[in-house]
C-alpha positions in Angstrom: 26.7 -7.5 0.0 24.5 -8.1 3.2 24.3 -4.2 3.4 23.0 -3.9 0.2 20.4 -7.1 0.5 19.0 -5.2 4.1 18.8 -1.8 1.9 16.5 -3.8 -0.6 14.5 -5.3 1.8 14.2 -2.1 3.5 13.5 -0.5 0.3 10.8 -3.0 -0.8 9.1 -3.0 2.6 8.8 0.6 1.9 7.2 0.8 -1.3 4.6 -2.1 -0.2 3.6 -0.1 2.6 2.5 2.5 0.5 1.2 0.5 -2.3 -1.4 -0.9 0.7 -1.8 2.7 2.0 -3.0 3.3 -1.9 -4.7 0.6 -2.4 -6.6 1.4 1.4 -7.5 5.5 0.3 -8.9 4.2 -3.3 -11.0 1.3 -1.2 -12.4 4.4 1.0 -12.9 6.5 -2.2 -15.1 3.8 -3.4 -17.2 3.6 -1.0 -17.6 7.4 -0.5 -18.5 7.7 -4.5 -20.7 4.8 -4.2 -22.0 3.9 0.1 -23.9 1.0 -1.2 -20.9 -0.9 -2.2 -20.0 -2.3 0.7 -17.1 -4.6 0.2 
């Protein structure tokens, strides 16, 4: 059971990491479509 709980925390770290990572190259893509923008 503790296994499995460390594999989902694991496994959820994971996938937030590269939610941020997405979330960080779309932020960039914004501001190379529109240099302005500034935020």
């Amino acid at each position: 059971m503790k296994v499995n709980l460390a594999f989902s925390v694991l496994e959820s770290r994971e996938s937030l990491g590269l939610y941020q990572a997405i979330f960080i190259y779309i932020k960039q893509l914004k501001v190379i479509i529109n240099p302005k923008d500034k935020r």
